[in-house]
C-alpha positions in Angstrom: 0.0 0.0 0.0 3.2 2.2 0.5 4.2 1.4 -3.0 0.9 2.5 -4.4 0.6 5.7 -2.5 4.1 6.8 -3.0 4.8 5.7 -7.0 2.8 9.2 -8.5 4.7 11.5 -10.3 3.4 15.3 -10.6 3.8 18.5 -12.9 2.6 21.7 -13.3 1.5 23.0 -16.9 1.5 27.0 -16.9 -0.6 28.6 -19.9 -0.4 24.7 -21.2 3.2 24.4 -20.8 5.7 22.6 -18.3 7.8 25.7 -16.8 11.6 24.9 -16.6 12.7 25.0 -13.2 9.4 24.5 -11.8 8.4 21.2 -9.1 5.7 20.2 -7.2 6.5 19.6 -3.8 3.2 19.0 -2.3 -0.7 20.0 -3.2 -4.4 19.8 -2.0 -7.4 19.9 -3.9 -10.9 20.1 -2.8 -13.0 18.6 -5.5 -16.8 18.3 -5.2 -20.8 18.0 -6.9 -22.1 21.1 -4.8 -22.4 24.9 -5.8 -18.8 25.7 -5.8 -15.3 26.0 -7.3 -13.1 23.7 -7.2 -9.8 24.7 -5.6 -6.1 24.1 -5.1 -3.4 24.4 -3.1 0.0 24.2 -4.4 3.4 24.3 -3.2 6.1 24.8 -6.1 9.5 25.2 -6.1 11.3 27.1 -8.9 14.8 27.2 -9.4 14.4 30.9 -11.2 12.2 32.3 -8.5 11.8 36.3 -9.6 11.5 34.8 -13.3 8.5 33.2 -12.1 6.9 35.7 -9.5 7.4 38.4 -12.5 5.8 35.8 -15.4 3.0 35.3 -12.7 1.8 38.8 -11.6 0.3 41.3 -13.7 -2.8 39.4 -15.3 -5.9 40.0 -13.8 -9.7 39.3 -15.1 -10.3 36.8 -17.4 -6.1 37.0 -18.0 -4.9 35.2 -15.4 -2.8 32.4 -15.6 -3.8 29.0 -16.4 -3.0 26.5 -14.3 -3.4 22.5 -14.8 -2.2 20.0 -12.3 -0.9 16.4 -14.3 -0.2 12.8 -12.2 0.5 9.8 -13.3 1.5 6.1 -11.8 4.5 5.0 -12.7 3.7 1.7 -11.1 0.8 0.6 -12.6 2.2 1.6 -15.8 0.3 4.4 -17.4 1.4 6.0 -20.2 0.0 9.6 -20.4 -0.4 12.0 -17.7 -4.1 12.5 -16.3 -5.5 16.0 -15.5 -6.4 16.2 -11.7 -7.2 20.2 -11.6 -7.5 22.6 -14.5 -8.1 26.3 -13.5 -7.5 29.9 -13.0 -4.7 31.3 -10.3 -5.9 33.5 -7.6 -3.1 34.6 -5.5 0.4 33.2 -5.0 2.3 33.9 -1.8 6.7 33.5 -1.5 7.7 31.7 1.4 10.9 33.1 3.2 12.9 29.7 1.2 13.5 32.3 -1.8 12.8 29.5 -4.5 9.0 28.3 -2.6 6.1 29.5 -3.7 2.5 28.5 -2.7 -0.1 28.7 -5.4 -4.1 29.3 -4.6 -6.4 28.3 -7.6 -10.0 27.8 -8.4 -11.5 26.0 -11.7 -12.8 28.0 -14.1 -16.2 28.2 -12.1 -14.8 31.2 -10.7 -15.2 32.9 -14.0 -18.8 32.9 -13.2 -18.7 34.0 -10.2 -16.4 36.8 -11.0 -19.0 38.1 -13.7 -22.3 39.9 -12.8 -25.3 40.2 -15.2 -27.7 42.7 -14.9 -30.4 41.7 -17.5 -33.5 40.2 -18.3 -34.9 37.4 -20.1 -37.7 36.3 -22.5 -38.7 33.5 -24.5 -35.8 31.9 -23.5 -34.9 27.5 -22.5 -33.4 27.3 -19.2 -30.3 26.0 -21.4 -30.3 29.0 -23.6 -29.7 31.4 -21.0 -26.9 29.5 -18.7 -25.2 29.3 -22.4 -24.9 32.9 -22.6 -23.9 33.3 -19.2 -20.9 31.0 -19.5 -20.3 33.2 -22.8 -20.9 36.6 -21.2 -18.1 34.9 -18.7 -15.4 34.4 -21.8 -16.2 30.3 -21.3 -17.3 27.7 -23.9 -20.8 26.0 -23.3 -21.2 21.9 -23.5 -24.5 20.3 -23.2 -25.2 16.3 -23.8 -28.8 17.5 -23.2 -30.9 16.1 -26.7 -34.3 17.8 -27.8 -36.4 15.0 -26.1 -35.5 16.6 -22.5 -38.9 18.0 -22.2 -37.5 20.3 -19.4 -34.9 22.4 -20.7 -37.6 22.9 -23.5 -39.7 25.5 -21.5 -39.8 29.1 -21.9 -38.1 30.9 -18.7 -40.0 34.2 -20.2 -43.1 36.5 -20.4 -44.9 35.6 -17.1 -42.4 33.7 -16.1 -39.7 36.0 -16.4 -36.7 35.6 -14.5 -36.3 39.3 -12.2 -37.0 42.6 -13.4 -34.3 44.8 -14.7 -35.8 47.5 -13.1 -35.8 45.7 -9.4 -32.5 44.4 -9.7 -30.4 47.6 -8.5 -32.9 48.5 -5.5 -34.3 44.5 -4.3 -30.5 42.9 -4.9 -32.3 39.9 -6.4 -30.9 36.4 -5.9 -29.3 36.4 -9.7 -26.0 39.0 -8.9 -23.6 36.6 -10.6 -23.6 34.3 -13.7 -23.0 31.7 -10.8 -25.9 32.5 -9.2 -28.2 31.8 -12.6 -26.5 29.0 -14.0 -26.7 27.1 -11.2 -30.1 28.0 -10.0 -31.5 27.5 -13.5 -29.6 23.9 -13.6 -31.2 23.0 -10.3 -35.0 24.1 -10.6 -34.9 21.9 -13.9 -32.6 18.7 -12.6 -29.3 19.5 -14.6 -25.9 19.3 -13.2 -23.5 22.3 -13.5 -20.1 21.8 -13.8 -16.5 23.0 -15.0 -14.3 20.7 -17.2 -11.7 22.8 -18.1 -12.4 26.0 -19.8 -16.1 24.8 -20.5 -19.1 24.7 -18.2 -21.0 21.6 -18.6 -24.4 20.9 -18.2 -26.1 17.6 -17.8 -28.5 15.2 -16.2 -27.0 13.3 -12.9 -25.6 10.6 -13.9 -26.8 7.4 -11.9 -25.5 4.3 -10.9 -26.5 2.0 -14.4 -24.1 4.9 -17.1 -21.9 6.4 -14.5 -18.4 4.5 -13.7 -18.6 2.3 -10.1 -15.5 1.9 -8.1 -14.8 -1.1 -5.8 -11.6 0.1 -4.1 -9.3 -1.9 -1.8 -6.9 -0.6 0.8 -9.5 1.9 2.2 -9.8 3.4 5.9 -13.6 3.9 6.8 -13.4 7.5 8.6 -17.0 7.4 10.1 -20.4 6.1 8.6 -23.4 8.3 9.5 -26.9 7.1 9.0 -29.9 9.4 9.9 -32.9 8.2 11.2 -34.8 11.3 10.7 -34.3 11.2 7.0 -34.0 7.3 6.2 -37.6 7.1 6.7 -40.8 8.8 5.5 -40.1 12.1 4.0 -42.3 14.2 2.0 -41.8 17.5 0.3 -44.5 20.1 -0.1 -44.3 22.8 -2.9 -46.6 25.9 -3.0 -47.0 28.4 -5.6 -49.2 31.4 -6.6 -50.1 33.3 -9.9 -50.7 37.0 -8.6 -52.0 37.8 -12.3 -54.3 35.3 -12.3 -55.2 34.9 -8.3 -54.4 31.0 -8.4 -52.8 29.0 -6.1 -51.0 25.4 -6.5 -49.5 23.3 -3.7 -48.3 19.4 -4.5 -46.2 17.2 -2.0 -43.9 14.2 -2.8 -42.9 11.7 -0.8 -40.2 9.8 -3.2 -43.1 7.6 -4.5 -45.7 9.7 -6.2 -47.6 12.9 -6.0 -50.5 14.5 -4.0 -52.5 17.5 -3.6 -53.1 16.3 0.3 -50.5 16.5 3.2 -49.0 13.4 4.6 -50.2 12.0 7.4 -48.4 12.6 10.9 -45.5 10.9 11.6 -43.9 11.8 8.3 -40.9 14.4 8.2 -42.2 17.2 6.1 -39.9 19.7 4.5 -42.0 23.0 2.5 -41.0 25.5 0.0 -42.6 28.2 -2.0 -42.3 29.7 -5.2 -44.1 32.2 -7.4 -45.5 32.0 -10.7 -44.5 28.5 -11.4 -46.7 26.0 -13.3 -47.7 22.7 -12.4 -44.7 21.2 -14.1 -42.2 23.4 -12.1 -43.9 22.6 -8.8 -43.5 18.7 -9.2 -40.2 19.4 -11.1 -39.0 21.1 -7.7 -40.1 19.1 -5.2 -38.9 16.2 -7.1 -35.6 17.4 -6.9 -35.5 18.9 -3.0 -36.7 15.4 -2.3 -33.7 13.6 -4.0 -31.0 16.4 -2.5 -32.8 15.9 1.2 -32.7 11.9 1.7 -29.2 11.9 0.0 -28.4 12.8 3.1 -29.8 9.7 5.5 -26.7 7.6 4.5 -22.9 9.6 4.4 -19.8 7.7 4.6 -16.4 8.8 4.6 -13.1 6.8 3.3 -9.4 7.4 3.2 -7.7 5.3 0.5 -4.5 5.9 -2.2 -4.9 7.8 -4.8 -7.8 6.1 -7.7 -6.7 7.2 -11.2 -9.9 9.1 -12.6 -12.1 9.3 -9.7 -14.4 12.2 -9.5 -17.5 13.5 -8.0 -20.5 12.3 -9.9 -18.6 8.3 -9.8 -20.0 5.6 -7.5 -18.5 3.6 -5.1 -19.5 -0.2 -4.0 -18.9 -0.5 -0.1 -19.3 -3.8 1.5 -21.2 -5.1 4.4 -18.4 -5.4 6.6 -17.8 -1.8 6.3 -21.1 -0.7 6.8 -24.7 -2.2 7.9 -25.0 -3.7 4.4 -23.4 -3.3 0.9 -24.2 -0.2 -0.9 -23.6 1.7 -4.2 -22.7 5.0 -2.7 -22.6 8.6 -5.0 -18.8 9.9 -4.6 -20.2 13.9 -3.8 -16.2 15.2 -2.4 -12.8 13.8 -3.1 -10.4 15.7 -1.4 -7.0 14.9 -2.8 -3.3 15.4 -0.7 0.5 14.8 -2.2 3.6 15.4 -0.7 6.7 14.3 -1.2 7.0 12.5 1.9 3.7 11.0 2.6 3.0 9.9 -1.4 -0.3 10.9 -2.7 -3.9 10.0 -1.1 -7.5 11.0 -1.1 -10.4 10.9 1.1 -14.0 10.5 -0.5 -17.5 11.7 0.8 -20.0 9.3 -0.6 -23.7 9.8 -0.3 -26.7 7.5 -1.3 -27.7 9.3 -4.3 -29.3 6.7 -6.3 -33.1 7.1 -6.8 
């Protein structure tokens, strides 16, 4: 298991190229599914120190460097590097050793949240818009979403228009970042928002049957957590109202189907409101704060050497003897630690996310 965690090799590719003079000495990523960047912590050392701090500084904006962190096991034999982070750099701080440096980074998430839209929206798909945010944001747009997915067909326009320029300076409305409206967009209709290099991606979780399933050995079990509160009967209530129209429509889910009645007592119920949203939205909505509520009954936490390719969104298969039966477990955080020392590990959240 030494062997394994200590045969990784590492570089770092600045604006796409390998700097001369530059190592890794060490690094932490924090890798994960929920609303947020990705980020890294890397400790180089450079042989031409002021040649680096002076290629480094100056770019700011959408002009700072790019940064991509490379592995790869010499031991079992691969033959290409493999991409562990790919992002922008933030800050970078000289140690008092003249030739260390530490490197702060975020993927290219952060370009969203460093761009702020103040417009409005008609007669637009959910996709349509998050596209031209990531473009407004100077990234590329990727979608596996075909014209079957009945959902990211609807209009997000007329009555259902998404703010009011005019009540955006004085209410400070929930949508102050392209962050903020790709990501609420992608979760009011099911997608997934992510970064994969320079390109936001949006997609439908994968589950258990398309996405790749891990069955690692050499692993640590942290803690296991199972909740009672949530691991039973859970229903979610959704209310809406049409001011134009005086309406008002209220629909709860309890993982099985839907009903216009509340569930009976002894069943954890979780409410939300909304306005203007059709009947669709509602069940689309609870459907989801349903799934993203019960994830949590079941958590696990692992500490293992490093897996070649695993990411949030993967699965994991946990036996029995680990836990109080064999699951197939969501991986939602892989936090990822190398140094020259200790070889390279990573310790996983996993989640029960399959529906």
């Amino acid at each position: 298991m030494t062997g394994r965690i200590r045969s990784w090799q590492v570089r770092l590719l600045l604006d796409g190229t390998s700097p001369e003079g530059v190592h890794v000495c060490g690094f932490r990523l924090q890798c994960t599914r929920y609303e947020r960047c990705d980020t890294a912590h890397i400790v180089i050392a450079a042989q031409d120190g002021s040649a680096l701090f002076s290629r480094l500084t100056g770019r700011s904006g959408f002009d700072r460097p790019d940064i991509e962190l490379q592995v790869i096991d010499r031991l079992a034999g691969e033959a290409g590097w493999r991409s562990v982070f790919h992002g922008a750099l933030d800050a970078i701080t000289r140690e008092n050793d003249p030739v260390s440096f530490r490197l702060e980074c975020r993927d290219y998430l952060c370009f969203l949240l460093d761009t702020r839209l103040t417009r409005s929206w008609s007669n637009q798909t959910a996709i349509e818009i998050v596209q031209q945010a990531a473009q407004a944001a100077g990234l590329e747009f990727q979608s596996d979403l075909n014209g079957n997915d009945i959902a990211g067909d609807y209009y997000c326009g007329q009555f259902w228009q998404l703010e009011h320029r005019r009540l955006s300076a004085s209410a400070q409305h929930r949508y102050q970042t392209a962050f903020d409206l790709a990501f609420s967009l992608a979760r009011d209709h099911g997608y997934e928002c992510q970064a994969r290099g320079r390109a936001i991606i949006i997609n439908r979780p994968p589950d258990a049957d398309s996405g790749q399933i891990f069955e690692p050995d050499g692993m640590t079990m942290q803690h296991f957590r199972y909740d009672f509160g949530l691991s039973g009967a859970v229903s979610v209530g959704v209310r809406s109202w049409d001011s134009r129209q005086r309406a008002r429509s209220e629909i709860f889910y309890d993982g099985q189907e839907f009903s216009t009645e509340p569930p009976a007592s002894g069943a954890a119920l979780y409410t939300f409101r909304g306005p203007g949203l059709r009947m669709d939205d509602i069940r689309r909505l609870a459907q989801g704060k349903h799934r993203r509520i019960v994830s949590h009954a079941c958590e696990a936490r692992l500490s293992l050497p490093a897996i070649a390719g695993l990411e949030p969104r993967h699965f994991m298969k946990l036996g029995g003897e680990m836990i109080d039966r064999p699951r197939t477990l969501a991986v939602d955080a892989v936090d990822h630690f190398f140094d020259l020392s200790q070889g390279y590990r990573q310790e996983v959240t996993l989640r029960d996310r399959i529906f």
